[in-house]
C-alpha positions in Angstrom: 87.5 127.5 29.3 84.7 125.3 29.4 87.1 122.3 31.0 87.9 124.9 33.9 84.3 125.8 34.6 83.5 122.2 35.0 86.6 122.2 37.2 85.3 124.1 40.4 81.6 123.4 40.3 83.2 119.7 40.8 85.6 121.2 43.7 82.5 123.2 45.0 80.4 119.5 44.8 83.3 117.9 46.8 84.3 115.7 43.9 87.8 114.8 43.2 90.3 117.6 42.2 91.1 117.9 38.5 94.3 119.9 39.1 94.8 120.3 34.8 91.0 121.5 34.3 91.5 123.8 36.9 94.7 125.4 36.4 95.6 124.5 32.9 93.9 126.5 29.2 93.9 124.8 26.1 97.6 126.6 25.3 99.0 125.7 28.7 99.2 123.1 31.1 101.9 124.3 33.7 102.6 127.1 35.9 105.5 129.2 36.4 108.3 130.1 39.0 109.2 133.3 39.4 113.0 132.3 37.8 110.9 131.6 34.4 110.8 127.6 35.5 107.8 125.6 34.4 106.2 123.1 36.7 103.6 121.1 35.1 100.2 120.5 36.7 99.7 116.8 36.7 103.2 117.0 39.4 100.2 118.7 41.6 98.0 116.2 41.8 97.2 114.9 45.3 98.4 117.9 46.8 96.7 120.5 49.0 96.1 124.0 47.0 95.8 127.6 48.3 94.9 129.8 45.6 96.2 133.1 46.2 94.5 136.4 44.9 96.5 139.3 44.9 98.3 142.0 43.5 101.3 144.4 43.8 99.3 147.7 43.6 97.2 146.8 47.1 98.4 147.9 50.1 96.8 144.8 52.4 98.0 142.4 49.8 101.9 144.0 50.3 101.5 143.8 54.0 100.2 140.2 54.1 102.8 138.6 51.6 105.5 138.6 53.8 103.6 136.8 56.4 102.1 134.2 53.9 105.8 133.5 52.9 107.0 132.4 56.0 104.1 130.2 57.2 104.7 128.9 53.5 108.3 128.1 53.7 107.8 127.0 58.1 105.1 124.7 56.4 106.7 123.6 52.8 108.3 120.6 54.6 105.2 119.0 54.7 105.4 119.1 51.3 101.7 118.5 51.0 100.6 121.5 49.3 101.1 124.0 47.1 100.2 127.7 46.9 99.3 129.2 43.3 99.5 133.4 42.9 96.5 134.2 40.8 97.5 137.8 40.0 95.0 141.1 39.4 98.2 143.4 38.4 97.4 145.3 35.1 101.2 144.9 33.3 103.6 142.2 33.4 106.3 144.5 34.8 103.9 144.8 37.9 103.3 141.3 38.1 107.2 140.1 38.1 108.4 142.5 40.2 105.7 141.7 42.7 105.9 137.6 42.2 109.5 137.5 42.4 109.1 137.9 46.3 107.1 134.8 46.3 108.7 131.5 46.6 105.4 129.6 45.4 104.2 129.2 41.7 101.7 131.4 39.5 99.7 131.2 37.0 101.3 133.3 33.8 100.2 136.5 33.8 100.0 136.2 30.0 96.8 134.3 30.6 94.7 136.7 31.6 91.2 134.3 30.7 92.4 131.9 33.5 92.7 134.7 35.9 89.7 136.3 35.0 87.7 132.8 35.4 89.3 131.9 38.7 88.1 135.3 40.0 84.5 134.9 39.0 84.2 130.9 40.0 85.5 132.0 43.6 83.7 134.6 43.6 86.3 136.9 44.9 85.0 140.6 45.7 88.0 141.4 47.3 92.3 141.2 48.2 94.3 139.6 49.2 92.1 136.5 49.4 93.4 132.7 50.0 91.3 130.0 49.2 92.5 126.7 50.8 91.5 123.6 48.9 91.8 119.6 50.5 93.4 117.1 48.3 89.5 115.8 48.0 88.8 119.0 45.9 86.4 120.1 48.6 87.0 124.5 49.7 87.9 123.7 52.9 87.8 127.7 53.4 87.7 131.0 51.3 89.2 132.5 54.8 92.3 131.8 54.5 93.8 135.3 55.1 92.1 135.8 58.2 93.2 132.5 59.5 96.6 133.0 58.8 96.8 136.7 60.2 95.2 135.0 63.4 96.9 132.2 63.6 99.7 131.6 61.6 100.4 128.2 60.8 99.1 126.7 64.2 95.7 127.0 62.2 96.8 124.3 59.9 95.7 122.5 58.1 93.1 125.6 58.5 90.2 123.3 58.3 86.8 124.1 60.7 88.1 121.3 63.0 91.6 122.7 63.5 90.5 126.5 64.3 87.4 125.1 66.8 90.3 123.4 68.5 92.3 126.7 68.7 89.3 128.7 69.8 88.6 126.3 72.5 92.5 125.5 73.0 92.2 130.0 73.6 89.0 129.9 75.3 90.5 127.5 78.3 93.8 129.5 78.4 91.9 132.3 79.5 89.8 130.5 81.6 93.3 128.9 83.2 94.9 132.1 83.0 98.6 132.5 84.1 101.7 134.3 83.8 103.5 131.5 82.4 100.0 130.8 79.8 101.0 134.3 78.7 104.5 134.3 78.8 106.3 130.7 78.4 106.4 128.9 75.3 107.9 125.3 74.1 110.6 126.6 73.0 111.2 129.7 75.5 110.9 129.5 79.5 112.3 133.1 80.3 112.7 137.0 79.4 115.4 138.5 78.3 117.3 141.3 80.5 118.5 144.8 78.9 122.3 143.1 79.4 121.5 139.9 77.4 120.9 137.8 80.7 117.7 135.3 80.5 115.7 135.1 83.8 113.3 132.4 84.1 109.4 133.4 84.3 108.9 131.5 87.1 110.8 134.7 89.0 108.1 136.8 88.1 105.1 134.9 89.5 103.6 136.6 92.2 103.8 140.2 90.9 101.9 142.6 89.3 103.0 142.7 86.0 102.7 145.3 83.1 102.9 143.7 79.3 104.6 147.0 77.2 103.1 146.7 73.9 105.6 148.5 71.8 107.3 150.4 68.3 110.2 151.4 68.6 109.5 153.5 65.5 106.2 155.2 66.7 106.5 157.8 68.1 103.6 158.0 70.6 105.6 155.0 72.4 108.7 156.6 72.0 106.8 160.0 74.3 105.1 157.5 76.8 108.2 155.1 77.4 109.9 158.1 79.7 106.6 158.2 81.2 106.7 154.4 82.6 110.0 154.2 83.4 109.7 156.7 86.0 106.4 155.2 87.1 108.6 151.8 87.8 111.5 153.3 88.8 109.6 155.1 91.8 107.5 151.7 92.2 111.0 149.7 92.7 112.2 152.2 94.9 109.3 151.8 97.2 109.7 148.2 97.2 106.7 147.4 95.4 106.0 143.7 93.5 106.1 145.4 90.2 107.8 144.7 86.7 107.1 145.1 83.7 108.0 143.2 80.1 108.1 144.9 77.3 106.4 143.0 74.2 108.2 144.9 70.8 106.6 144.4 67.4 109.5 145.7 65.9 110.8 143.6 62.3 114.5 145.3 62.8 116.7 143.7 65.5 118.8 146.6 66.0 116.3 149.3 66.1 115.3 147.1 69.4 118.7 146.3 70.7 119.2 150.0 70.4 116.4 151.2 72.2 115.7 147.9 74.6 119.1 148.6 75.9 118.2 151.6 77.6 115.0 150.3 79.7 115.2 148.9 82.9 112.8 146.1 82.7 112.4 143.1 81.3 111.4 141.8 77.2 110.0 139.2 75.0 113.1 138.8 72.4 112.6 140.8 69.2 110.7 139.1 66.3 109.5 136.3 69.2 106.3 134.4 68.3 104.8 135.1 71.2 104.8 138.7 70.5 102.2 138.3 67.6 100.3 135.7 69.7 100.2 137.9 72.9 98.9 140.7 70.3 96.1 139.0 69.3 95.5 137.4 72.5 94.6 140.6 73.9 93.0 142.4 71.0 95.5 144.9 70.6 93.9 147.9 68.9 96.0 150.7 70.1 99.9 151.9 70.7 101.1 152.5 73.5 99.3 149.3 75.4 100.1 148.1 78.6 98.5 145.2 79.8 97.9 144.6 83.9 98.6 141.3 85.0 97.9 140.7 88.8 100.0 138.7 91.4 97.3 135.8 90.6 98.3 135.7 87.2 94.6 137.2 85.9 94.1 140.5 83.9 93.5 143.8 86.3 93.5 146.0 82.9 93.6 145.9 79.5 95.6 149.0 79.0 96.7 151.7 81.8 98.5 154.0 79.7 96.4 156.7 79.6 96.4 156.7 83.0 100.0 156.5 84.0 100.0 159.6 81.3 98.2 161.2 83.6 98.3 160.0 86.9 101.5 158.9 86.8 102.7 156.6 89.8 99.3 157.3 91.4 97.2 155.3 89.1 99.3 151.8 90.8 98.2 148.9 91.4 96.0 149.8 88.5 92.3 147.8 90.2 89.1 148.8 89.4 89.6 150.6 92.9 92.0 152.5 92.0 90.5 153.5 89.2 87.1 154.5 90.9 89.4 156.8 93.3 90.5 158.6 90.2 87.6 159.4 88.9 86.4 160.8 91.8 89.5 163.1 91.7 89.1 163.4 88.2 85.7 164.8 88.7 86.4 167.3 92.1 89.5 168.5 89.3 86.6 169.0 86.6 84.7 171.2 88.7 87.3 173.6 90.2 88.9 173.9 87.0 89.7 177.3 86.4 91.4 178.9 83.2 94.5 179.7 85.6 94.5 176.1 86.8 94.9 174.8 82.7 97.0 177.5 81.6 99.0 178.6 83.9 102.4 176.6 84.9 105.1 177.7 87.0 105.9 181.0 85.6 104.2 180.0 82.1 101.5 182.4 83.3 100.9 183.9 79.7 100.0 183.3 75.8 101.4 184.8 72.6 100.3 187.1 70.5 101.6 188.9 67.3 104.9 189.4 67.0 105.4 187.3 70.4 103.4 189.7 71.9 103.1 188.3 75.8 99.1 188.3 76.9 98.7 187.2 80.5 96.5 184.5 81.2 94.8 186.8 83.4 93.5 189.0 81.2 91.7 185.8 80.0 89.4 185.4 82.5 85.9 185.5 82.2 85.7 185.6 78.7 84.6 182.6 76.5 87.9 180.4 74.8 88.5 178.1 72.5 91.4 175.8 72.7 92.4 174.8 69.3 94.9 171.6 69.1 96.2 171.4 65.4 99.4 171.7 63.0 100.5 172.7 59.5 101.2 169.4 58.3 97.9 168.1 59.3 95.8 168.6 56.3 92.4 168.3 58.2 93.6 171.1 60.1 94.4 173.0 56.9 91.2 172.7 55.8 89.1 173.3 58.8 91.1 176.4 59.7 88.9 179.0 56.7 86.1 177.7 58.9 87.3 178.1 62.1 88.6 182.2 61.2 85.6 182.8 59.7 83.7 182.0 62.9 85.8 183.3 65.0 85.5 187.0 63.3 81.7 186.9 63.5 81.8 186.0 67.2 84.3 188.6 67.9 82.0 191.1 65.8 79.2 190.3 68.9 81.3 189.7 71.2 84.8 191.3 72.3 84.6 188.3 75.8 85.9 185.5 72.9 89.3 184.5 72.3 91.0 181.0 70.2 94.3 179.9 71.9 96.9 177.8 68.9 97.8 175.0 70.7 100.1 173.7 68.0 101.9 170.0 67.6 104.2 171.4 64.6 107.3 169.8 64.2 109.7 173.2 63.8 109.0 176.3 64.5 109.3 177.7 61.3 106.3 175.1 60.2 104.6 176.8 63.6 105.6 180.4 62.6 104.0 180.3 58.9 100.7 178.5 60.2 100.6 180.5 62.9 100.7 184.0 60.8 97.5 183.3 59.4 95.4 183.1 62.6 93.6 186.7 64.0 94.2 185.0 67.1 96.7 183.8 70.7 99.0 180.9 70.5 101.2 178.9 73.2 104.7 179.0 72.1 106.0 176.6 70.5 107.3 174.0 72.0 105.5 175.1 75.8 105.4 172.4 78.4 102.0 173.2 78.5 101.2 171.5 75.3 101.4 167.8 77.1 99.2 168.7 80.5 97.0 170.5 78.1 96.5 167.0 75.8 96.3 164.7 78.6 93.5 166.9 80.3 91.3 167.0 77.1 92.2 163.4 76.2 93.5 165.0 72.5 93.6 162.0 70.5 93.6 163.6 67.0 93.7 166.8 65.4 92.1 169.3 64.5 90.6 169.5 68.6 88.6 172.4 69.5 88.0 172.4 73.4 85.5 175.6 74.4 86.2 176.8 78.1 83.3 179.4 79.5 83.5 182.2 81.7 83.7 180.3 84.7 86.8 178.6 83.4 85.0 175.2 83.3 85.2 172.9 80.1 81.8 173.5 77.7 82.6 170.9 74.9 84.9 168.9 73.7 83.5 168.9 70.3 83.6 172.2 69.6 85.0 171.2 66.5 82.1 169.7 65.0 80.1 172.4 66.1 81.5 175.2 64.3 81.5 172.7 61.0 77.9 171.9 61.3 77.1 175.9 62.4 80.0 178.0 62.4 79.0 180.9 64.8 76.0 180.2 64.8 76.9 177.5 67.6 78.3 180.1 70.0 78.6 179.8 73.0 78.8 176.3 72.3 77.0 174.8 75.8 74.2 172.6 76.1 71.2 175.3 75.9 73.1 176.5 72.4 72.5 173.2 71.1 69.5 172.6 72.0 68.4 176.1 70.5 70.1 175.2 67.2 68.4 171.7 67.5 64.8 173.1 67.4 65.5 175.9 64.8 66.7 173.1 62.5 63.2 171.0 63.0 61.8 174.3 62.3 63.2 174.8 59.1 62.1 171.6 57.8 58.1 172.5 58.3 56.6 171.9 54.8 59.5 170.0 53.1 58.5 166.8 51.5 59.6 163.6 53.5 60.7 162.1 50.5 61.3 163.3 46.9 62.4 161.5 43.7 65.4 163.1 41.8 66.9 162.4 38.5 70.0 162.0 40.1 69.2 159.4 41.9 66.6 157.4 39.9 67.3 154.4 41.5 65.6 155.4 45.0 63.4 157.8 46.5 65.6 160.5 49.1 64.3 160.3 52.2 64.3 163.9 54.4 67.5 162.7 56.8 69.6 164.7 59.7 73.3 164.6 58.7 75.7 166.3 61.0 78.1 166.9 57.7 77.8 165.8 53.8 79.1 166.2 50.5 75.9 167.0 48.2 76.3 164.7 45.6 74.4 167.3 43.3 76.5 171.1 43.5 79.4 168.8 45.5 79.5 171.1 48.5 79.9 170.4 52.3 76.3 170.7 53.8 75.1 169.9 57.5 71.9 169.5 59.7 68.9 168.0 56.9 69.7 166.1 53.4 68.0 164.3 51.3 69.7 160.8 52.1 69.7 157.4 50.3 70.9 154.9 52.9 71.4 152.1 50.7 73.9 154.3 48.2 75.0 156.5 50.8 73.8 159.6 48.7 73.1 162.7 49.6 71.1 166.1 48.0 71.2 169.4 49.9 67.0 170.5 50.1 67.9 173.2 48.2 69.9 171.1 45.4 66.4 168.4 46.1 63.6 170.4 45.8 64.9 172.0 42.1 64.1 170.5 39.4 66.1 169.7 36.2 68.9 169.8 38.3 72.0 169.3 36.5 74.0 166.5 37.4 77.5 167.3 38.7 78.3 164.3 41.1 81.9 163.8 41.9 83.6 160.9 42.6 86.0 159.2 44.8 89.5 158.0 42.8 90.4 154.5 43.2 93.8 153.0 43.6 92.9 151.1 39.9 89.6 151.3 38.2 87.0 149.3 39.3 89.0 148.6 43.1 88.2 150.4 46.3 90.9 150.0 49.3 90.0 150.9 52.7 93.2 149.8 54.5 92.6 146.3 55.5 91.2 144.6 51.8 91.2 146.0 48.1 87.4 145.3 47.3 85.7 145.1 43.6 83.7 148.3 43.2 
């Protein structure tokens, strides 16, 4: 053990690499495959190392694998380097099932002291992690993951010098923007037609261009695809410079054929490079994206699907003008909105009640609503619906001008029937057309969604949803004035509380009097909102009531971790 310590403060001093001290125990000195082959360290020495943390059980570490594979096999050529799987899997079955995807080498899993001493020498505080090391022994970068999801293996040999020269290499493409910079690669000058046929990219210079970032498995691009292909089908048939190009991130070749072969436009072929590199190129964060490329080959907008979702061909050529002439429309719409004008379509003119019971939207008018967006299998909606019935009885109780209209995104309607039964109050059918004009007015991006609409007819809030879990009807009528009201009766209820309080709960720091919109009290372990007593630095929280007691008994709960000691939050496992 002692031999491996001295190991990496040497690497970490830039002295030569000692591949036995570092890898090898005093009962080992090789490394396995995953067929049960040995391969003995010295047969390392010289070569490049990328020590790979990791382990089956962690989501990021599954995801990224693949990818690590095939820049390791595009790259093995070289033959310059060698990765090494330094596993945190808890049983050997774990461990082989999860190595025997990896065509690199591992330390045993039987020698857990190894593993453990790597871990703490690297300091690694979370996974997957990649640490590249040069054949000096120096850490040329504890970064490698990041590299590698950014850059694949055009970032090697991943050292500062390489990904400088790819930033700036980025940083001038921009600059020198183009349609062919975006599109053309050395090994590909054209898209790819719905029939097979490749036409150059040189044919589409000139035109204003719309990148379709796409899954053919998700379905929010499988709702908005309709959507732009009768935007460019009416653009084409007025003559206009337009195309589009779809860019899939699908893995399975005939999920795309199958669905490509239906679009009229153009693509990128399926599992192309320039997919990823066009992905990160313009940050994608979101699905469905489509990109605006202008006749000079420049970007006009990062992503103009929302607004062909709701503007449809009207939202072309997509310019900052445009766009300022929509929101001018978008705000004259605002104010003459009218409950009619939201709810009423064709001869939709109504809402359900019990039983189906038909309730004209006239009847509506003039009272206070709530439009609540939600779903059965949604459990966020599950749980904030006891909230929301309880409010809505006590408003009703004051005031008969209130009404909640279920605006449901249930799959079946049996799913919409039994959530349905337990509300006191109106529904759209399911299934109503309504549904998608209602979403794309309120910009419903999750759910639950409670929009409130006043007597007037005019939108209140948008939030309405975090108002009645902060107040529940004590929020009512939800507008501006309400808030403002609630906002000064909650400064008035703090008069004469201590600013800060010690608890034996939290020895560690004082509680500091703090405004929380909504908690979990660490001490009785129910929701609270408006003051706690807050710890910033442990993120932990005391109702006053649960603060100011003493001897207070502690009942803290805790979160459960995919293994003890781990936290994931989606992108790394991290050391608790």
């Amino acid at each position: 053990m002692a031999g491996g310590e001295q190991s990496v403060t040497q690497i970490n001093n830039g002295d030569a690499l000692d591949c036995r001290s570092l890898l090898s125990s005093s009962e080992r000195d090789f490394l396995v495959r995953n067929n049960g082959d040995k391969v003995t360290i010295d047969s390392l020495k010289g070569k490049k190392l990328w020590l790979y943390f990791s382990a089956s059980w962690c989501g990021p570490c599954r995801h990224f694998t693949p990818t690590l594979v095939e820049v390791y096999k595009e790259l093995s050529t070289k033959g310059d380097f060698e990765i090494i799987f330094i596993s945190a899997d808890e049983d050997e079955e774990s461990f082989n099932g999860y190595f025997s995807k990896m065509p690199w080498l591992a330390i045993p899993f039987s020698d857990s002291d190894k593993r453990d001493l790597l871990n703490e020498e690297y300091k690694v505080r979370g996974i997957p992690t990649l640490v590249i090391i040069g054949e000096d022994g120096k850490v040329v970068s504890d970064s490698g993951v990041e590299i590698i999801r950014e850059y694949g293996v055009e970032g090697y040999p991943f050292t500062e010098e390489r990904i400088k020269e790819l930033k700036d290499q980025e940083e001038a493409a921009r600059r020198n923007q183009s349609l062919t910079s975006l599109l053309v690669t050395r090994s590909r000058d054209f898209v790819i037609s719905p029939n097979g046929n490749r036409v150059p990219v040189s044919e589409l210079e000139g035109k204003t261009v719309g990148l379709y970032f796409s899954l053919f498995s998700f379905k929010s691009c499988g709702d908005f695809t309709p959507m732009l292909v009768d935007v460019y089908e009416k653009l084409k048939a007025k003559g206009e410079g337009f195309e589009v190009v779809l860019i899939p991130l699908d893995d399975e070749e005939e999920l795309f054929n199958q669905g490509f072969r239906n679009m009229p436009w153009f693509s990128l072929p399926v599992k192309d490079k320039g997919c990823e590199k066009l992905a990160r190129y313009f940050e994608l964060s979101t699905l469905p994206t489509v990109v605006i490329i202008g006749p000079d080959g420049k970007t006009v907008h990062s992503n103009v699907a929302e607004a062909i979702e709701e503007h449809g061909v009207l939202a072309y050529p997509f310019t900052p003008e445009k766009f300022a002439e929509l929101a001018e429309i978008e705000k004259a719409k605002r104010e003459a909105q009218t409950l009619e004008s939201i709810l009423v379509s064709g001869d939709r003119d109504f809402v359900i009640g019990k039983n189906g019971a038909k309730i004209p939207v006239s009847d509506l008018v003039g009272k206070n609503i709530l439009i609540y967006f939600s779903a059965h299998w949604c459990p966020p909606c599950r749980a904030f619906l006891p909230k929301l019935i309880e409010a809505y009885h006590k408003i009703k109780a004051k005031d008969d001008a209130f009404e909640v209209i279920f605006v449901s995104s249930d799959r079946d309607q049996a799913s919409f029937d039994e959530f349905f039964s337990g509300m006191p109050w109106l529904a759209l059918p399911f299934g109503d057309s309504r549904k998608a004009s209602l979403g794309r007015t309120f910009k419903v991006s999750g759910i639950p969604m409670l929009v409130a609409i006043g007597p007037s007819g005019r939108t209140v809030t948008t939030e309405a949803r975090d108002l009645i879990s902060s107040h529940g009807a004590n929020a009512y009528p939800f507008n501006e004035e309400r808030v403002k009201e609630i906002e000064a009766e909650f400064e008035e209820m703090a008069k004469g509380w201590p600013k800060k309080v010690k608890h034996p709960l939290h020895e560690e720091h004082e509680l500091v009097l703090s405004r929380r919109r909504t908690f979990v009290c660490d001490g009785c372990n129910e929701q609270g909102n408006g003051w706690s007593y807050y710890c910033d630095e442990c993120d932990f929280d005391l109702h006053p009531k649960c603060a100011l007691e003493e001897n207070k008994d502690d009942s803290m709960g805790g979160g459960e971790n995919p293994k003890e000691g781990w936290v994931c939050d989606g992108e790394v496992c991290s050391k608790a």
